[in-house]
N, C-alpha and C positions, 0 to 999 in steps of 0.2 A: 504494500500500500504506500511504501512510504517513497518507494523508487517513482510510482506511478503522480505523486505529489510534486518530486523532485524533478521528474523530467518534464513536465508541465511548466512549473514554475519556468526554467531553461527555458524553453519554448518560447513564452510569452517572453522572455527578457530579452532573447535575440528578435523579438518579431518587434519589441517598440524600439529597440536600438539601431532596428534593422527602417524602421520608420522616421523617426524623431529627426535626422539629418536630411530629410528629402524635401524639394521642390514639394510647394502644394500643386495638387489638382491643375493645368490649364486655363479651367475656366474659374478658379478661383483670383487668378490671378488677372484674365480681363474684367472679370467683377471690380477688380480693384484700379484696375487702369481707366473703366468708368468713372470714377469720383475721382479723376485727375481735374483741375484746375484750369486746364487750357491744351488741350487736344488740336494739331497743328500742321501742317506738311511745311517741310521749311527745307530751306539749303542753309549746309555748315560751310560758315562765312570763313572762319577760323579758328584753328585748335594750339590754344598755348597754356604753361602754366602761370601757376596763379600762384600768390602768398600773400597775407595775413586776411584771410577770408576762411574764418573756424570751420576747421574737417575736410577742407577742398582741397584737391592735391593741382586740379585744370580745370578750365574751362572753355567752351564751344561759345562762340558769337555763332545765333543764329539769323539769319533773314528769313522772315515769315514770309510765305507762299500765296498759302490758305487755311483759314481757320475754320475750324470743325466744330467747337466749343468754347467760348469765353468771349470776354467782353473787348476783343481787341480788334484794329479796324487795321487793315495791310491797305495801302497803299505806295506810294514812290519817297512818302519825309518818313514811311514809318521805322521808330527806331530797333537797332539790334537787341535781343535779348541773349540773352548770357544762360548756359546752359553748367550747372556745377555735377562736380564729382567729386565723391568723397573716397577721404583716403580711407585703405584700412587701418585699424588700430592696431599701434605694434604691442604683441606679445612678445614676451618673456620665456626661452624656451633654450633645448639645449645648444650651445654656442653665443647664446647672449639675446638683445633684442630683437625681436623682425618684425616686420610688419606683413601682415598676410590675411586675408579673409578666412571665414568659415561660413561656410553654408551661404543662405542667403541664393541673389538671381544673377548677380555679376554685373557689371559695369559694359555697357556699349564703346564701341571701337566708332567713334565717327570719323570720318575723312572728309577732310577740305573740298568744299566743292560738292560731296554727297548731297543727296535729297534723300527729304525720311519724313516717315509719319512717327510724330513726338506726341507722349501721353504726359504732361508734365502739374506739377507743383509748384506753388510760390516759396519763394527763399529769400533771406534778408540779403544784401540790399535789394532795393529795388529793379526791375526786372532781370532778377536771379529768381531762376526753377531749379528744379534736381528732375528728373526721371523718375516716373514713377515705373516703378517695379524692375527697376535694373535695367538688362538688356532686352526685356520682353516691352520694355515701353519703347524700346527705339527699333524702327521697324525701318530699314534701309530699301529704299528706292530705287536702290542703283539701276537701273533699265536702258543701259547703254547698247545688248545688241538682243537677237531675239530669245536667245538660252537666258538671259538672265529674265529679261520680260517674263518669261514663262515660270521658273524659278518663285520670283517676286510675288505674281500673281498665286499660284499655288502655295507660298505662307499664308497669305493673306484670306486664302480661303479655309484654310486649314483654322486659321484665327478666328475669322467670321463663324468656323464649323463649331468651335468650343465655346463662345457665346448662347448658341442655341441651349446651354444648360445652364444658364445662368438665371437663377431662381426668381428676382429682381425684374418685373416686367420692363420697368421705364429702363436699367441699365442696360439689359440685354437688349432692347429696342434701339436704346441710342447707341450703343455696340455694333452690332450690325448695322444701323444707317450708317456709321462711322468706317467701316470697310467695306458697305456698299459703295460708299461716294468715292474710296477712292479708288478702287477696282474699275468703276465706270470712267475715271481719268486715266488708268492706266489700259482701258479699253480702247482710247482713242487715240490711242499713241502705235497699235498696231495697225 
């Protein structure tokens, strides 16, 4: 009886061990890029570092495109906004201090010049965001020949596909308008 207690216990300890470090769910995580602050297609104007701006290790200037969500109006004076990134926090470990993440959805790779669809948050100063949800909020554009267009398009469906379980009518609604609208601009690019 007591083995049958013992390997149980085991069981359950490797199955939340085996859980506790993971990515949630997909559509947990567009749920959450729903309540971003400012939802956008923008071009990355430029990528440099940054210092004495708490937690930020760079920052993206972006030029807004098209706006999907928020209260901001694109035109030709309108200004750049500033895209931040946080450092990791250095641990304490063997060999001395590092700095390294754990867990978590990881940091986007922007590249100068890229276009993307940005899921973003307000940050101090003024127009400073962070990315919501790591690299799952920056959705790169790139659609310079027809393998990538294709590529592009099939994330984006695949993203619109994990929406559909998003429990939330108005966020899953505005979810999917959100990758309808931009699938249908990147429909007329073919």
């Amino acid at each position: 009886m007591y083995r049958l207690h013992f390997a149980l216990a085991v069981f359950v300890l490797f199955a939340v061990a085996e859980t506790a470090g993971a990515i949630p769910p997909p559509w947990t995580l567009e749920e959450a890029k729903g309540n971003a602050d400012l939802v956008l297609i923008a071009k990355m104007a430029e990528v440099s570092p940054v210092e004495g701006i708490r937690g930020a290790d760079h920052k993206v200037s972006l030029k807004p495109v098209q706006v999907l969500k928020g209260d901001l109006e694109v035109g030709e004076d309108t200004p750049d906004l500033f895209l931040l990134f946080t450092k990791p926090q250095p641990r304490v470990g063997p060999g001395g201090i590092r700095a390294h993440a754990v867990g978590g959805t990881g940091h986007p790779a922007p590249v100068e010049g890229e276009t993307a669809l940005v899921f973003l948050r307000k940050a101090e100063p003024e127009r400073h965001y962070r990315v919501v949800c790591g690299k799952f909020g920056y959705v790169s554009l790139g659609t310079s020949n027809p393998q990538q267009l294709a590529e592009v398009t099939k994330r984006l469906n695949l993203y619109r596909g994990w929406c559909e379980r998003i429990e939330d009518a108005d966020v899953r609604k505005a979810m999917t308008g959100y990758y309808d609208r931009v699938l249908s601009l990147l429909g007329k690019q073919k």
